[in-house]
N, C-alpha and C positions, 0 to 999 in steps of 0.2 A: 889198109882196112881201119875204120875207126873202131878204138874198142871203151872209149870212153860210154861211162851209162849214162842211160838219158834221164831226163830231171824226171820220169815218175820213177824208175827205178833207186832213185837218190830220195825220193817222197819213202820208199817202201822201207832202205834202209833206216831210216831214221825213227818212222814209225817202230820200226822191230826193236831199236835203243832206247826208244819213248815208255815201249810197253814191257821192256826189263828191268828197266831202271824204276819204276812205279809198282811190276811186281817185287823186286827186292826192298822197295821202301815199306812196302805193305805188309812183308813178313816181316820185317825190321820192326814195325809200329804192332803186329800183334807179338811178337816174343816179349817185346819190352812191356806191353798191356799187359801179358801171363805171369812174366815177372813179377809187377806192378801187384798181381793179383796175391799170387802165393805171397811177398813181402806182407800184403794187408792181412791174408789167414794168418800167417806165424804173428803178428803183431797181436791178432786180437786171442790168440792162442796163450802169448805170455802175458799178457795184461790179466787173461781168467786164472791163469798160475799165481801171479803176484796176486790176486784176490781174493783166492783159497789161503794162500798163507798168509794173508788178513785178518781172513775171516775164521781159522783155526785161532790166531790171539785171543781174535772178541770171544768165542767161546772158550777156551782156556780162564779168561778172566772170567767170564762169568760163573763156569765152575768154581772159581777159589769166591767170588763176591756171595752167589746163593746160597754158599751155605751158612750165612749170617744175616744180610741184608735183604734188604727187598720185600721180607713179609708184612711190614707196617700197615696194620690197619687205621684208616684216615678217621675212621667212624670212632677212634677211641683217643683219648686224650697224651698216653703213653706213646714212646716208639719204640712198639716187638723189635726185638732182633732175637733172629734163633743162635743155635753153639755148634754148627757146623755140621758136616754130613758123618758125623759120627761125632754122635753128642758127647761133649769132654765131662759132662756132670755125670753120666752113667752108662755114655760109653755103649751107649742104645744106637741105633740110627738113627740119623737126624734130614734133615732138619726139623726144626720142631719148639715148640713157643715155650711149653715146659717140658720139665723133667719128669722121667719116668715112664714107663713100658704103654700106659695109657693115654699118654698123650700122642694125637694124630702127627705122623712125618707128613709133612708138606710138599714134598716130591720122594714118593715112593720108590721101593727099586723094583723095576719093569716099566717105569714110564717114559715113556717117547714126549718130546717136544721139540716144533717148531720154531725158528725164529727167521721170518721171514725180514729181513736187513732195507733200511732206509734212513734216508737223512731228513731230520727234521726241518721245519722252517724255522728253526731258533730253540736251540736245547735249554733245559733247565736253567737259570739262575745265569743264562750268558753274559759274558762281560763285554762290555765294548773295547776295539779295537785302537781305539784313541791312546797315543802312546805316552800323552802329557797334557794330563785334563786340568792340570796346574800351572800351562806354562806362563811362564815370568814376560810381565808386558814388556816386550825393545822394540826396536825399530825394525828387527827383525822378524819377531813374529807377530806385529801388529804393524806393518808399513804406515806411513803414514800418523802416527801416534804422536803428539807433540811431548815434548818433554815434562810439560807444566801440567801432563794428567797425572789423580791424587796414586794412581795405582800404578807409574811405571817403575819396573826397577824393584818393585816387591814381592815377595816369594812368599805370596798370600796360596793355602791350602784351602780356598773356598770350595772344592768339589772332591768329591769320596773318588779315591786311587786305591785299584780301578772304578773305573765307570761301569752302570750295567747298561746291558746293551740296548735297553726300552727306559726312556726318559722324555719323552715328548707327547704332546697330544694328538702329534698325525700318526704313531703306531698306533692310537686306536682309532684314529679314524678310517685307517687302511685295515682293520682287522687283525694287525700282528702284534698285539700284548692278547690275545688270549689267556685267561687263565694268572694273567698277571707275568711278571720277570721271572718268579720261582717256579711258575708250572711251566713256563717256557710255551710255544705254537703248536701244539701237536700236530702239524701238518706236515706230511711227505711232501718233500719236492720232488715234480715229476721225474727231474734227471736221475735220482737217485733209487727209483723204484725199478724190480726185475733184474736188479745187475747179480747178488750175493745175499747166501743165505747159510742158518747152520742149522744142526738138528742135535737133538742128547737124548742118550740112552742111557738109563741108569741098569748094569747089567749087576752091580755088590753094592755093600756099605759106601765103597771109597772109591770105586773104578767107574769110569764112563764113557761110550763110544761116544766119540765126536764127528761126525761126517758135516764136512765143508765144501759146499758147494759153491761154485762162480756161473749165473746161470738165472733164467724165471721160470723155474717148477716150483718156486716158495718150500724146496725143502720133502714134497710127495715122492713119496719111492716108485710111485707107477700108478695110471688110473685108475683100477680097483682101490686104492686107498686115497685116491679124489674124490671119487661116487659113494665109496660106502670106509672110508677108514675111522679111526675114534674122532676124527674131527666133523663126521656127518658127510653130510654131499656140499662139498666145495667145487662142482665144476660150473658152478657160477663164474668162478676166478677167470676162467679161460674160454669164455662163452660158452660154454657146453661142448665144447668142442675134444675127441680125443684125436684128434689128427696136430691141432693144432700143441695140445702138450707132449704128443712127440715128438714132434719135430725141435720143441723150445729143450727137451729130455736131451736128443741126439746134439746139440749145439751143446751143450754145457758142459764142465768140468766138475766133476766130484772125487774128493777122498777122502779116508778113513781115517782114524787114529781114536787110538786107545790113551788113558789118562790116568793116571792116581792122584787122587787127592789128600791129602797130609795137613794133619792139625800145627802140625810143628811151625812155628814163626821163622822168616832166617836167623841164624845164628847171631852170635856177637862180632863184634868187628875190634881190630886193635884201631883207635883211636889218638889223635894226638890235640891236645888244646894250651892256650896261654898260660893255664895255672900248673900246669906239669913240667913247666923249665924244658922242655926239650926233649921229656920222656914220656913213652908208650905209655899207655894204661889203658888195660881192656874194661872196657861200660858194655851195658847192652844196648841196642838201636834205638831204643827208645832215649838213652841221654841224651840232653841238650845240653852245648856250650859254646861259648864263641870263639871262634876258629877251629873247630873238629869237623874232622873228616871222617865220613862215616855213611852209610848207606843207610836208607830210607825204611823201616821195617815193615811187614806185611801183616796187618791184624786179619788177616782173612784166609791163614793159612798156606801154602804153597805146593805145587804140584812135585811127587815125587821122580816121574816121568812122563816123557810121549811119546809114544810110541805109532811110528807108521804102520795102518794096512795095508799089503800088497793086494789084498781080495775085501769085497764088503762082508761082516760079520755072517753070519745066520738072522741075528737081528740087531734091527741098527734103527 
């Protein structure tokens, strides 16, 4: 008897090996896609962690900077600076442009603010990136240079070190000196817009909830304070849309922390310099001399702690 199988049964076989081997490739190719998938959530998971703990610095600094800087008004000849969030002249709340009980604080305590985070198109007073706006003509850095020009080989200082970053006359014709080099572009680049944001609560004289967010809520704790919070109805922001800021709400990362602010400068530093023969001598931060080592002092106060929340305040 023959028992060999005939060529459709040899067709059948092979079809059945065609159609397993194509099913196992197919779930091979979706695990590695789900893979693929969860890698890309945890990626963009820690990249909004790294941006919260960013975005707590920038507001960290800005607590120690506000409570001196920043109040300058343009319309006057003088530049304000207030004495801190506990004024050192009387020991009042501050901030505040004079001394004494009657003069207005400039960020009250109960007040909330936003600071919705973006990168400008060219920040204040930018320097350019040019590493040697002076360099020395060779043949090197001018190929082609003959020997007999009147300027090779001289270490002429004709251009300010550093350069600023607006020196031509196609930044205004492209519209980027706005405002000139010292007011810098005030334009958001769109990459930079929606990514991080901080908010402050002034809850004492010296303490402040800080909540940092990685995220495009600009900083709103929930729609009712879109529609009607101390900033008016901002749901312009989000087309009017409250489906749409919840969903941007549930994708974000936010967290808390608490801060103290301190008048106190860093301390002094033990120092060592040329004129000391090889011995210590403690200055304050502010000495200058040549070859001292010594850290950089803070006129704008320093924070005495910060403190993580595990839960958001009552009010933040």
């Amino acid at each position: 008897m023959n028992h060999r199988p005939t060529s459709h049964a040899r067709r059948g076989t092979i079809l059945i090996v065609v159609a397993g081997l194509s099913a196992l490739l197919a779930t091979m190719a979706l695990a590695f896609l789900l893979r693929m998938r969860v890698d890309g959530e945890e990626s963009v998971e820690l990249l909004r962690m790294v941006q919260v703990r960013a975005v707590l610095y920038a507001a960290c600094g800005y607590v120690l900077e506000a409570g001196r800087i920043g109040w300058d008004d343009p319309n006057t000849k003088i530049h304000e600076e207030a004495y801190g969030w506990i004024d050192v002249r009387d020991g009042l709340p501050g901030p505040k442009l004079a001394a004494g009980p009657a003069s207005p604080v400039l960020f009250p305590i109960g007040t909330i603010a936003r600071f919705p985070l973006g990168v400008w198109k060219r920040p204040p007073c930018a320097i350019s990136q040019e590493q040697a706006p002076n360099a020395i003509k060779t043949w090197v850095t001018n190929p082609g240079l003959p020997i007999t020009d009147p300027l090779f080989g001289l270490p002429l200082l004709t251009k300010p070190d550093p350069q600023p970053a607006v020196s031509t006359f196609a930044d205004w014709v492209n519209g980027d000196r706005i405002g000139g080099g010292a007011a810098g572009a005030p334009i958001l680049r769109q990459e930079s817009q929606g990514l991080a944001w901080f908010r402050l609560y002034r809850d004492s004289p010296a303490t402040f909830v800080i909540t940092a967010g990685a995220g495009a809520t600009q900083g709103f704790s929930g729609w009712p304070e879109v529609t009607s919070g101390p900033w008016g109805d901002q749901s312009g922001l989000f087309g009017g849309s409250e489906q749409l800021f919840n969903t941007l709400l549930t994708t974000e990362v936010r967290q808390w922390f608490r801060v103290e602010w301190s008048a106190a400068l860093s301390g002094i530093r033990v120092v060592q310099d040329s004129e000391s023969w090889g011995l210590d001598k403690t200055r304050g931060d502010n000495y200058s001399f040549q070859n001292q080592f010594h850290s950089q002092a803070n006129a704008c106060g320093t924070l005495n702690w910060v403190q993580r929340l595990r839960q958001p305040p009552a009010r933040w």
